[in-house]
C-alpha positions in Angstrom: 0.0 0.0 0.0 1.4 3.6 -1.0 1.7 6.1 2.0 0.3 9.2 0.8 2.9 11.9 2.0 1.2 15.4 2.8 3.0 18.1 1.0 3.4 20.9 3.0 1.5 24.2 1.8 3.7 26.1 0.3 3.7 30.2 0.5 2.2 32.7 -2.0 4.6 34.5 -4.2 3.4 37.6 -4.1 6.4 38.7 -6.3 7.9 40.7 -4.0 9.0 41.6 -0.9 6.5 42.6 1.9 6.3 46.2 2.7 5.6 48.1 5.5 2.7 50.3 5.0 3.7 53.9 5.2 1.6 56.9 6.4 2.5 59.7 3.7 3.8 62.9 5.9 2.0 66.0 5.2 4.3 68.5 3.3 3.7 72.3 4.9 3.1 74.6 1.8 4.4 78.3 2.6 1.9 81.1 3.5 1.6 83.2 0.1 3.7 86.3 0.5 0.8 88.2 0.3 -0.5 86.9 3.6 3.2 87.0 5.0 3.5 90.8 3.5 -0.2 91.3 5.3 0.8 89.9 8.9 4.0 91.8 9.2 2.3 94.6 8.4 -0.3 94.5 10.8 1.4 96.8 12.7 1.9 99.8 10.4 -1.9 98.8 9.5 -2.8 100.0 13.1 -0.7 103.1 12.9 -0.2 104.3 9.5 2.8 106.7 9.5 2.0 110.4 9.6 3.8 112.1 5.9 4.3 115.5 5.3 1.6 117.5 4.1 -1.3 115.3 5.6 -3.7 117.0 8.2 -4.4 114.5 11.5 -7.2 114.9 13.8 -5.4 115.2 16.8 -8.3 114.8 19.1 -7.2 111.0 20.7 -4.3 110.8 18.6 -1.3 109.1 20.3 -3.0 108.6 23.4 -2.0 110.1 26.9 1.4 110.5 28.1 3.7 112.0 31.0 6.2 115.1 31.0 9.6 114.0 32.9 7.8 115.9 35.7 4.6 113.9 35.8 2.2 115.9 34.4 -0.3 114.0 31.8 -0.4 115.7 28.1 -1.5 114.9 24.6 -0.2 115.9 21.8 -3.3 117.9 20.8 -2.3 119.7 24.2 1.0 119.9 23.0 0.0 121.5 20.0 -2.7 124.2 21.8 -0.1 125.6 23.9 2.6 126.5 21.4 2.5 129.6 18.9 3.0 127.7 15.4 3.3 124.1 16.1 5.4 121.2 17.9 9.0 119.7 17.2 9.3 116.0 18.8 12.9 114.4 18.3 12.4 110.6 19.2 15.1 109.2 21.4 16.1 105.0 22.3 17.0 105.3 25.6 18.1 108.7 27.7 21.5 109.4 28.9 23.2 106.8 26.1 26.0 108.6 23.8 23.8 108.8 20.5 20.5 110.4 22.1 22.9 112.6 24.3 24.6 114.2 21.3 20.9 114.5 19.7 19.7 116.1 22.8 22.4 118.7 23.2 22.0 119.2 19.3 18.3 120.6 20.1 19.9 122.1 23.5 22.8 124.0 21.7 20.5 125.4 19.4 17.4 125.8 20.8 16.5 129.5 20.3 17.1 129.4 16.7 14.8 126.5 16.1 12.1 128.1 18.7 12.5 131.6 17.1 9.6 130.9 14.6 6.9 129.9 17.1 7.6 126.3 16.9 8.0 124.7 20.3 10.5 121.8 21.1 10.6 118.6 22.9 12.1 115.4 23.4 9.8 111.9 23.5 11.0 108.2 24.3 9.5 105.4 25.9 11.7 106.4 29.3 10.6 106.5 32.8 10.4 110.2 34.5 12.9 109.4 36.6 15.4 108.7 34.0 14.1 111.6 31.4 14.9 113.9 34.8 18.2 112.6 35.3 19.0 112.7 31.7 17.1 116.8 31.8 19.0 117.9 34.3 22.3 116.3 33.7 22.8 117.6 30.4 20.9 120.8 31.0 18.2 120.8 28.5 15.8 123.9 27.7 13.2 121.6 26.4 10.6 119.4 28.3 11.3 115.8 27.7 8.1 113.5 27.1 7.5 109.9 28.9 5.8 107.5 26.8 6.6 103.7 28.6 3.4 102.3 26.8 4.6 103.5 23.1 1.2 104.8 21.9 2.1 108.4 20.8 5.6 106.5 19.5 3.8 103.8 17.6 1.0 106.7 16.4 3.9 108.3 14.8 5.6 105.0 13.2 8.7 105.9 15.2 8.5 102.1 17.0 10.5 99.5 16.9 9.0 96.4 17.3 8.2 94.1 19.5 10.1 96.8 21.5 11.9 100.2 21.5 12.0 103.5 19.5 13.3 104.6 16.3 15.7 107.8 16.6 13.7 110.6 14.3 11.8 114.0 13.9 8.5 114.7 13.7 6.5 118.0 13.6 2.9 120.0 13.5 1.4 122.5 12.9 -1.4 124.3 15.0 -3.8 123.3 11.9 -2.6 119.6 12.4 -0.9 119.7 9.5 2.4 117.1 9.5 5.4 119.8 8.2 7.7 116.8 8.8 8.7 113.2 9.8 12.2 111.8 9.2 14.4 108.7 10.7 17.9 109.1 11.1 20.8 109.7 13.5 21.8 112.3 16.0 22.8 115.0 13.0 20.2 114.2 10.4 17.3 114.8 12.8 18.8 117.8 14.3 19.3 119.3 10.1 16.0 118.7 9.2 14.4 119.7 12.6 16.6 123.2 11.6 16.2 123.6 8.0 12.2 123.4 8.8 12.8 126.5 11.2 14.8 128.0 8.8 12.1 128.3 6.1 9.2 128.8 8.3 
């Protein structure tokens, strides 16, 4: 009698090698510039920088802010109280090298630049305490302006962001009118701050 031998079953040839099943990763696509250009620029949306020549309702512009000897002022206040208009140089941080050659720029020639009616002072996102120090250290004719919370700096596109202030000029007129607004160093500020006294 023939034993019948079972053959054992033999594998499926699937042709190739088993694979592991792979989940595909997600590739990240890059935000269109467009919505890049729009969220850096949300800032500047908020506070569109003043130019020469445009007329701004002063009424809540810039918010509230402190002299170096506490008192709380606007710039429409600002504004009211001088003969022609308001000069504001915009300093990083009192009592550094830069800002104190900028500062005794304005100081050395104040009555020139006040001659016209224009009145001068000095803004920066400084404490009282060390606008004061800074005042009376170097002797400045000029009130110096405290704004810690950046909203007349920011209103005037002169901040740096997340933090700080840009070194520049800015001036009004008692109509509102914007007779300048320039960044730049110690001297530049200072020239244009004098040629616009000059030719008023």
């Amino acid at each position: 009698m023939v034993e019948l031998r079972k053959r054992k079953a033999q594998p499926l040839d699937t042709g190739r090698e088993s694979k592991r099943v792979q989940t595909p990763i997600p590739t990240l696509k890059r935000a269109p510039e467009n919505i890049k250009a729009s969220a850096s620029s949300s800032h500047n949306a908020r506070h569109q920088i003043p130019k020469a020549g445009e007329t701004l309702d002063l009424s809540h512009f810039g918010g509230e802010f402190e002299s170096h000897d506490g008192k709380k002022l606007t710039l429409k206040d600002l504004v009211d109280c001088s003969k022609s208009g308001v000069v504001l140089f915009t300093y990083p941080r009192a009592s550094t090298p830069g800002c104190t050659k900028q500062a005794c720029l304005f100081r050395d020639n104040h009555d020139s630049l006040t001659a016209s009616g224009l009145s001068v002072y000095g803004l920066s996102a400084d404490s009282p305490k060390a606008n004061t120090t800074f005042k009376t250290k170097q002797n400045l004719p000029y009130t110096l302006l405290c704004n810690p919370c950046y909203s007349l700096i920011a209103a005037l596109g002169l901040k740096k962001m997340p933090r700080g202030t840009l070194r520049g000029v800015f001036a009004i007129n008692k109509q509102g009118e914007v007779l300048l607004h320039k960044v730049g160093g110690p001297d530049a500020t200072f020239d244009a701050a004098r040629r616009l006294a000059d030719a008023w």
